[in-house]
C-alpha positions in Angstrom: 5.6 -5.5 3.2 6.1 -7.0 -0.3 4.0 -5.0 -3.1 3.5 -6.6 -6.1 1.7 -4.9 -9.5 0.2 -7.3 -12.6 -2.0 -7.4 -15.1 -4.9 -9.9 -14.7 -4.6 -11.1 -18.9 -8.3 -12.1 -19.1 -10.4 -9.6 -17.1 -8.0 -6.8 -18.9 -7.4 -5.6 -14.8 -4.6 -4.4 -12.5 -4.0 -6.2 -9.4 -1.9 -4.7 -6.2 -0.9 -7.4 -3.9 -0.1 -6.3 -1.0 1.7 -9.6 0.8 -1.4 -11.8 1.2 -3.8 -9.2 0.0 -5.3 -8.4 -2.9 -6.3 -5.3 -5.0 -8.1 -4.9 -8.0 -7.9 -1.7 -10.2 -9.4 -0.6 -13.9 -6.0 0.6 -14.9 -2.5 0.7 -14.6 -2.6 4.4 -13.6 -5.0 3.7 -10.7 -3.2 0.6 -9.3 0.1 2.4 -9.5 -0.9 5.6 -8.1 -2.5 3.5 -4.9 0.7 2.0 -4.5 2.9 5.3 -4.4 0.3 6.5 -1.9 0.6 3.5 0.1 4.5 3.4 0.0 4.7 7.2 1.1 2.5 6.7 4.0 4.0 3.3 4.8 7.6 5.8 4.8 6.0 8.9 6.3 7.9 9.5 9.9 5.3 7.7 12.6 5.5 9.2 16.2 4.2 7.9 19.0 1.4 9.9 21.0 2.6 12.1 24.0 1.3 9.9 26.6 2.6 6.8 25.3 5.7 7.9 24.7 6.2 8.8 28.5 5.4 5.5 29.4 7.4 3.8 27.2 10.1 6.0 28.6 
């Protein structure tokens, strides 16, 4: 996923894109600290539940 941070020059806004997406912050604070949150979930180890792991097995 490509994440991309800007300022929006005439509404004085922060947008996160997020690929095809679009986010729009007050600040540059707020739209980095959603993006740091999003890229350490996006990293965060993902396991599969118990069941469906023995099926894919």
């Amino acid at each position: 996923m490509k994440i991309l941070i800007k300022e929006l020059a005439k509404s004085h806004q922060w947008q996160v894109r997020l690929d095809n997406h679009a986010v729009n912050f007050r600040s540059e604070a707020e739209a980095r600290a959603f993006t740091s949150t999003l890229e350490a979930r996006l990293h965060a180890p993902h396991s599969l539940p118990e069941r469906q792991q023995r099926a894919a097995g």
